[in-house]
C-alpha positions as CSV (number, residue, x, y, z in Angstrom):
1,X,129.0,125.7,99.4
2,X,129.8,129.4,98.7
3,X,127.2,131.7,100.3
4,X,127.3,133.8,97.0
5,X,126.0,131.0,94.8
6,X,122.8,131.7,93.3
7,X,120.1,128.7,91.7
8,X,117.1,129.0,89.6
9,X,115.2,127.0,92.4
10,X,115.7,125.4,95.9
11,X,113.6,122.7,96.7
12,X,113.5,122.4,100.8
13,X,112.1,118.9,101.3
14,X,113.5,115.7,99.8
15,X,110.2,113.1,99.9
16,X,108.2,112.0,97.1
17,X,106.6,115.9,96.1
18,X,110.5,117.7,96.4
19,X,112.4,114.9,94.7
20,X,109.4,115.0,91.8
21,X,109.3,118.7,91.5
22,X,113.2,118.2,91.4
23,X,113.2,115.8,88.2
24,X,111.1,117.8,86.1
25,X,112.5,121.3,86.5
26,X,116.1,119.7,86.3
27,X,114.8,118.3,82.8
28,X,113.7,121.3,81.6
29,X,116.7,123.2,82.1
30,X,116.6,125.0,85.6
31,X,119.2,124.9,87.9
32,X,117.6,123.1,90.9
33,X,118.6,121.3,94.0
34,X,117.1,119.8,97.1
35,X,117.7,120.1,100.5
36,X,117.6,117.6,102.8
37,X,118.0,113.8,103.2
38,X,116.0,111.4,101.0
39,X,113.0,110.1,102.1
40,X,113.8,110.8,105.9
41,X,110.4,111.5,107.1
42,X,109.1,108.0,105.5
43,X,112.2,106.2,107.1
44,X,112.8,107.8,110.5
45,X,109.1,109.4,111.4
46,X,106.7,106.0,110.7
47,X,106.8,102.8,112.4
48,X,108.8,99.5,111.1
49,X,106.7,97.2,109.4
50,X,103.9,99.5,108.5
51,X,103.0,99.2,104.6
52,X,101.1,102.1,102.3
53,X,97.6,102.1,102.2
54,X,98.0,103.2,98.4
55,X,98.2,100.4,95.6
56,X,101.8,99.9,94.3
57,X,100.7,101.8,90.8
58,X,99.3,105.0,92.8
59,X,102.5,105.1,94.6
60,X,104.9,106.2,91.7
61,X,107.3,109.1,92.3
62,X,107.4,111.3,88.9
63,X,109.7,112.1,86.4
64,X,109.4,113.1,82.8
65,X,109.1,110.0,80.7
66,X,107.9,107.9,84.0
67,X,111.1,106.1,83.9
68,X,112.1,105.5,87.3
69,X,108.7,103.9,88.7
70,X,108.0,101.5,91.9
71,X,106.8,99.4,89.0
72,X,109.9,99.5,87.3
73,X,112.6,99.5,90.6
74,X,110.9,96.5,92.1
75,X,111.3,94.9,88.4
76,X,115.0,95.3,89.2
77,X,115.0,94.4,92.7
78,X,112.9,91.1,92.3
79,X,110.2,92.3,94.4
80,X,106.5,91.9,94.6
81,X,104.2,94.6,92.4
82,X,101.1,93.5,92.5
83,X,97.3,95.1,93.1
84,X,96.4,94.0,95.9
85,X,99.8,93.7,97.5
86,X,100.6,96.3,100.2
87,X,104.1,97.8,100.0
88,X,106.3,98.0,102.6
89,X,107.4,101.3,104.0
90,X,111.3,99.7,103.8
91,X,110.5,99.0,100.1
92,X,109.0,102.5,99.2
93,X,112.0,104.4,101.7
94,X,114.7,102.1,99.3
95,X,112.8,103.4,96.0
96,X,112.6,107.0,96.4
97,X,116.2,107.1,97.2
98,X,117.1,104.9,93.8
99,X,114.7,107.6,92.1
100,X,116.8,110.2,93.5
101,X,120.1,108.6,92.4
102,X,118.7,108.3,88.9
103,X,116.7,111.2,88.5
104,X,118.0,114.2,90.9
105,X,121.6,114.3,91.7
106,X,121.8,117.7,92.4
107,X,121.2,116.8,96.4
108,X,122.6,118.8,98.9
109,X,122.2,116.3,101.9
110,X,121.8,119.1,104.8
111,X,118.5,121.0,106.6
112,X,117.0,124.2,105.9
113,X,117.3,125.9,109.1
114,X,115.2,129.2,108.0
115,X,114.0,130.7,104.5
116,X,114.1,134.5,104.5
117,X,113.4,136.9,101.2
118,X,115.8,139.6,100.1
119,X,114.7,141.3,97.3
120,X,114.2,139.2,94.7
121,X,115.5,136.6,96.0
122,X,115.5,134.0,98.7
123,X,118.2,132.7,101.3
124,X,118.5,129.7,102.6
125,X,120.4,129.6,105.9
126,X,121.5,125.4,106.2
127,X,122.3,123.4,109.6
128,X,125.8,123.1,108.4
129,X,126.4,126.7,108.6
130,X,126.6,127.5,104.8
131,X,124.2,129.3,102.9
132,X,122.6,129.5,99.7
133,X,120.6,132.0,97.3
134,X,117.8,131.2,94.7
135,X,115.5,133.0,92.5
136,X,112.8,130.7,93.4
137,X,111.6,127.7,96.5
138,X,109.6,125.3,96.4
139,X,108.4,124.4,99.7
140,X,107.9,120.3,99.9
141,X,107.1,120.1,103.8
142,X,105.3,117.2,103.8
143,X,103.4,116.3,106.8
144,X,106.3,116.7,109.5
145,X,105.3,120.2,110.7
146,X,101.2,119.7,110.9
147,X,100.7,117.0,113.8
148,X,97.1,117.6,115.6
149,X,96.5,116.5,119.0
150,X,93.7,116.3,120.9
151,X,93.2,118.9,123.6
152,X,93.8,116.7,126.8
153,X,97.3,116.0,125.8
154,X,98.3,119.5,124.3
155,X,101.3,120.5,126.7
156,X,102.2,117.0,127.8
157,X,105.7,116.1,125.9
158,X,107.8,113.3,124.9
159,X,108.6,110.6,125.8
160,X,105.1,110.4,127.4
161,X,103.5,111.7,125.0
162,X,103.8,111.5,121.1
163,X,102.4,112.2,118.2
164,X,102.7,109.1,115.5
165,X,104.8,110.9,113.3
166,X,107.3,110.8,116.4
167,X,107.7,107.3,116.8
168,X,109.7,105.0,114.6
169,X,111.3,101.8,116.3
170,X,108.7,99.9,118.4
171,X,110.9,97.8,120.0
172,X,111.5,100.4,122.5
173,X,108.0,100.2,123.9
174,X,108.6,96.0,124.7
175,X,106.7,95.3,128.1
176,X,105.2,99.1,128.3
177,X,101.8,100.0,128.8
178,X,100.4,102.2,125.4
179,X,97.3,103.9,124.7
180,X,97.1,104.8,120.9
181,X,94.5,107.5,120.1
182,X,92.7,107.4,117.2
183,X,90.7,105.2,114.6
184,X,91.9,105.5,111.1
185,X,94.9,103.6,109.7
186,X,97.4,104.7,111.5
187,X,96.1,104.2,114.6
188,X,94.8,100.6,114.0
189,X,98.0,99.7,112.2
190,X,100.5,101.1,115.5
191,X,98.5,99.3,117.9
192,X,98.8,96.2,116.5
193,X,102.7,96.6,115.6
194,X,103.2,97.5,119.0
195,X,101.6,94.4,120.4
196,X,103.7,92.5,118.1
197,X,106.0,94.2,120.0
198,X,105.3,93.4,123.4
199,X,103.7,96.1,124.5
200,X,100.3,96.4,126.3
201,X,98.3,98.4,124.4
202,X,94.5,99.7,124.2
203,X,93.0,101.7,121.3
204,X,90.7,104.8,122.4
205,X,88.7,106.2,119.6
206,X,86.5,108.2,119.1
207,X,84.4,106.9,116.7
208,X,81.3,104.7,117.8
209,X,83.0,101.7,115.7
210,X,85.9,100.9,113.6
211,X,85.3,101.4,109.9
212,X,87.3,99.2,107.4
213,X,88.4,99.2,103.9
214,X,86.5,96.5,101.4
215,X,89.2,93.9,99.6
216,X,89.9,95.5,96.8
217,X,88.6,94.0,93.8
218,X,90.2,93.2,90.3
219,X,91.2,96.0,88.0
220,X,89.0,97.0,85.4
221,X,90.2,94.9,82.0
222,X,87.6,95.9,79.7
223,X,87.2,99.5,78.6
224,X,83.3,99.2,79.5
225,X,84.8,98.0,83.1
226,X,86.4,101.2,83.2
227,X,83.7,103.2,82.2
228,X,81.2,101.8,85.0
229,X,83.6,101.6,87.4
230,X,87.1,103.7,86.9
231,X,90.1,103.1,89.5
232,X,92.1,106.2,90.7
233,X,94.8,107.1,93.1
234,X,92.3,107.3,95.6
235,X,89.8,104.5,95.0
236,X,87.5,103.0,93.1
237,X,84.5,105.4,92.0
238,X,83.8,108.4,90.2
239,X,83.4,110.7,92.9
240,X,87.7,109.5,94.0
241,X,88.1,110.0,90.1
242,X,87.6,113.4,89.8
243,X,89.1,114.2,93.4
244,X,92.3,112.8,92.0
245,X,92.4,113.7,88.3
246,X,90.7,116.8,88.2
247,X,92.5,119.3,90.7
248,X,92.4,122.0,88.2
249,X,88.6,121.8,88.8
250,X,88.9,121.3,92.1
251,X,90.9,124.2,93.0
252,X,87.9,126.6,91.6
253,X,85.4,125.5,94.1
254,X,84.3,128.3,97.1
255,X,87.6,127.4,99.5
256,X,85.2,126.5,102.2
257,X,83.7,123.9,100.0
258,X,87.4,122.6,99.6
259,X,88.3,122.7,102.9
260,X,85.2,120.5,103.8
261,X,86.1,117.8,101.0
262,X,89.8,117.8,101.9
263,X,88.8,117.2,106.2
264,X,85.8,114.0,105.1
265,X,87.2,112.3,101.8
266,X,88.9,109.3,102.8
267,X,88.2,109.7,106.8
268,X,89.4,107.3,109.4
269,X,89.3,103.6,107.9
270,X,91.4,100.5,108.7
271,X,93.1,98.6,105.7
272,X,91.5,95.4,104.7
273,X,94.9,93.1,105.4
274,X,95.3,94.3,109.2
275,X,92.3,93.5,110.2
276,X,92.5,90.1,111.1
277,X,95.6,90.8,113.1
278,X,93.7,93.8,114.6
279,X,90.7,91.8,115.8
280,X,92.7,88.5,117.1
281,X,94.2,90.9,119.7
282,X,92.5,93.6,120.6
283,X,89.0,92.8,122.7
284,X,86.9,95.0,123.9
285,X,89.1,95.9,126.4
286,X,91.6,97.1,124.6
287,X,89.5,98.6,121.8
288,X,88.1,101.5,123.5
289,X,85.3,102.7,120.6
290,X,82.8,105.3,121.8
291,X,85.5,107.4,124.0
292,X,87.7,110.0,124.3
293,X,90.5,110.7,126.6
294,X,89.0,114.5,129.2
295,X,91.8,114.9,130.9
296,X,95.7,113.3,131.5
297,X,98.2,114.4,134.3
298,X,101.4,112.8,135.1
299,X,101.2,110.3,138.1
300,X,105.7,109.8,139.1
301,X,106.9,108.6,135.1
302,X,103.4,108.1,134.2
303,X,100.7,108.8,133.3
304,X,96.5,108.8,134.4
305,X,94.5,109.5,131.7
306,X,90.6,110.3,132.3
307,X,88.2,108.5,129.4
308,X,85.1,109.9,129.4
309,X,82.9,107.7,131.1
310,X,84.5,108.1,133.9
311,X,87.3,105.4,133.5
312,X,90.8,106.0,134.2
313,X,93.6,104.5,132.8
314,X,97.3,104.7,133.9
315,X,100.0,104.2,131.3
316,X,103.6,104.6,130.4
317,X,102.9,106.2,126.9
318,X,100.1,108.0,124.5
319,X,101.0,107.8,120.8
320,X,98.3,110.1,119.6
321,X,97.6,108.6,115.6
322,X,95.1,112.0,115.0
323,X,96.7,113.5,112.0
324,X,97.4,117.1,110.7
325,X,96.0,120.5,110.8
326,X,97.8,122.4,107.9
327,X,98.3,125.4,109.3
328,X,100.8,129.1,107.9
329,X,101.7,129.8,111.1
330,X,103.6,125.9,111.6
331,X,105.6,126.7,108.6
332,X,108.4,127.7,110.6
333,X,111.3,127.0,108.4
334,X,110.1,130.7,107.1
335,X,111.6,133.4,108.4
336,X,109.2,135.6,110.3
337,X,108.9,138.5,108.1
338,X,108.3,136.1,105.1
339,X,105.4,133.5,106.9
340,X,103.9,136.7,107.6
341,X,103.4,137.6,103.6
342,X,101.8,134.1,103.2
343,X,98.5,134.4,102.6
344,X,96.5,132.2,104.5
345,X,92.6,131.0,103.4
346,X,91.5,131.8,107.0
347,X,94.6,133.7,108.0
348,X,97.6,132.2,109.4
349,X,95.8,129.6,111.4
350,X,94.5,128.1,108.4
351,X,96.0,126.5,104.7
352,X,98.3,128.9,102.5
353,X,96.1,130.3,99.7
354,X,97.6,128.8,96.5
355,X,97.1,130.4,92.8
356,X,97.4,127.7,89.3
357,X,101.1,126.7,89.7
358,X,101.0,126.3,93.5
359,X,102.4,129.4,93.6
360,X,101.8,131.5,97.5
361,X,101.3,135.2,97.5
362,X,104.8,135.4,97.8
363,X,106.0,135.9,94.1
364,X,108.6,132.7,93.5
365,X,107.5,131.1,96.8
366,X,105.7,127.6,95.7
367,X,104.2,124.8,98.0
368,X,103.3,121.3,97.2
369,X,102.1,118.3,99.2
370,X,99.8,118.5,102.0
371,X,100.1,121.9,102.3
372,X,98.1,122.2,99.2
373,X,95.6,120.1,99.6
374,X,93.3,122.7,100.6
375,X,93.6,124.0,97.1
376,X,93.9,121.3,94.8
377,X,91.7,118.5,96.8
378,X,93.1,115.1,98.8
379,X,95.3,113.7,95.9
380,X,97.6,116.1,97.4
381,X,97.4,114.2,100.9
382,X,99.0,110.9,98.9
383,X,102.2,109.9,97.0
384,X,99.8,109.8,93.4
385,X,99.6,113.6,93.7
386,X,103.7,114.2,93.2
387,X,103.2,113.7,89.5
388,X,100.4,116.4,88.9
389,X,101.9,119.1,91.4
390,X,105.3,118.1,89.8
391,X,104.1,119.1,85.9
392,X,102.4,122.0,87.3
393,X,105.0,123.6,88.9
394,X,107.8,122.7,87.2
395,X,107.1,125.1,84.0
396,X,106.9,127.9,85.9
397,X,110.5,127.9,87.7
398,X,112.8,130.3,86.3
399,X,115.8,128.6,84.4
């Protein structure tokens, strides 16, 4: 790849947000193409065996005439699409890479080292030692550079220590002693893979107990069904309704307002179908509710963690499950000069301030995904989101 080549628009990030952007500026006209390898953050950075919280028809990728759905690959894979039915994370990782082949095969299969601005312009410096120029990026992060952990263990590092978007293949932790931190899905649903896995785990959370999701009920069949009761993206419920459908309302609320919508919608909750699973292993023992973890030091190759209380536990690994801060300053693939012209909403330790078209205060410089969904509300924290940031942004990339 000639470093003298010039695109309309670079899309760093190949998940669901930079492969949708991808298929709707491609169709109308602009010379785009991603970086990076398809889907990699759903197949190397989350557990085997986990499935999506999201229904099968809120986890669509998006092109222009919706041709390339889950709906329709599992159609042509013979697998199960169903409400109700959880999707694997093997099933989703196999369909956005189909929806790539079909719908964005301009892919260069290679990292973006660093982003820097000359002139008008942008370079793109790649781990394989070439380099590329475009009028315009969008920026499809995803969640990879925004893990949170809790204070006690800030400083303590792999393999002791990890965040859940570090660990992938649970075998590895057969016959080791765990403590996952956390109490939302992703928490719950590690813990109980990696007893399945032979590990000896215990949950600490937080939270006084464990909240779970209800069964989820029938879709509405009758258009008066839909009116008292309308299904989105993001639940059941008017209140999810307009969170999901109505960013462009959402994104004119005071940003503090925003902020505080985007940090309690859809809070730490279990899935209905782990449950059972959860509760036939995990006593109260091993289900630490009510505590947090004050201190940790490393004891030889482990570690002694202090649980308020005054407890003690000594383990061979923390998975912390505690999510993502969104933060400017972790968007390191930017160059230094050009993360410091992104405006932040509370400076660079907070979200990038976003205008309409996700556009940052750098003119040409776009972001979608989480990083936006301190602008344009939770949908953006969730696969349903790619088709609305996709149609947004997509008009306004030069071609």
């Amino acid at each position: 790849m000639a470093g003298t080549e010039i695109l309309d628009t670079a899309v760093v990030g190949a998940g669901p947000y930079g492969l949708s952007v991808a298929a709707h500026a491609t169709a109308r006209g602009s010379r785009t193409r991603v970086f990076g390898t398809p889907m990699k953050a759903w197949a190397e950075h989350m557990p085997m065996g986990m499935k999506l919280k999201s229904e099968p028809w809120a986890s669509h990728l998006s092109d222009p005439r919706d041709s390339f759905t889950l709906r329709e690959y599992c159609r042509l894979e013979g697998l199960p699409y169903e409400h109700g039915v959880p999707t694997p994370v093997e099933t989703f990782v196999d369909y956005g890479r189909w929806f790539q082949r079909q719908a964005v095969p301009d892919l260069h299969e290679c990292d973006v080292r660093r982003v820097d601005r000359e002139g008008r312009e942008f370079t793109l410096e790649l781990a394989d030692g070439s380099s590329v120029r475009s009028r315009s990026v969008v920026l499809a992060a995803g969640f990879l550079p925004f893990p949170r952990m809790p204070e006690a263990l800030v400083g303590l590092t792999a393999p002791r220590v990890l965040h859940s978007s570090a660990v992938n293949d649970l075998a590895a932790y057969d016959g080791k002693q765990v403590t996952v931190v956390g109490g939302g899905q992703a928490a719950i649903e590690i813990a109980v893979l990696l007893d399945e896995a032979g590990a000896d785990v215990t949950l600490v959370a937080r939270t006084g107990a464990l909240r779970w999701n209800s069964l989820p009920g029938p879709l509405p069949a009758t258009l008066w069904e839909r009116v008292r009761r309308p299904e989105s993206g993001l639940g059941p419920g008017y209140y999810n309704k307009v969170l999901s459908d109505l960013q462009v309302v959402f994104r004119r609320m005071p940003k503090d307002y925003r902020m505080e919508v985007v940090r309690k919608t859809l809070g730490p909750e279990g899935s209905w179908w782990i449950r059972d699973r959860f509760e036939k292993s995990f006593d109260a023992e091993h289900a630490r509710t009510g505590t947090r973890i004050t201190a940790a030091r490393p004891q030889g190759d482990r570690l002694v963690l202090e649980l308020s209380g005054g407890r003690e536990l000594e383990v061979d690994h923390v998975i912390a499950a505690t999510g993502f801060e969104v933060e400017v300053r972790r968007l390191t693939v930017l160059g230094d000069e050009l993360r410091g012209a992104v405006r932040g909403l509370r400076g660079p330790d907070g979200p990038p301030e976003l205008g309409a078209r996700f556009d940052s205060s750098v003119p040409g410089l776009h972001m979608v995904g989480l990083a936006a969904a301190a602008t344009f509300g939770p949908s953006m924290r969730f696969v349903c989101g790619a088709a609305f940031a996709a149609r947004t942004v997509a008009p306004r990339l030069p071609r």
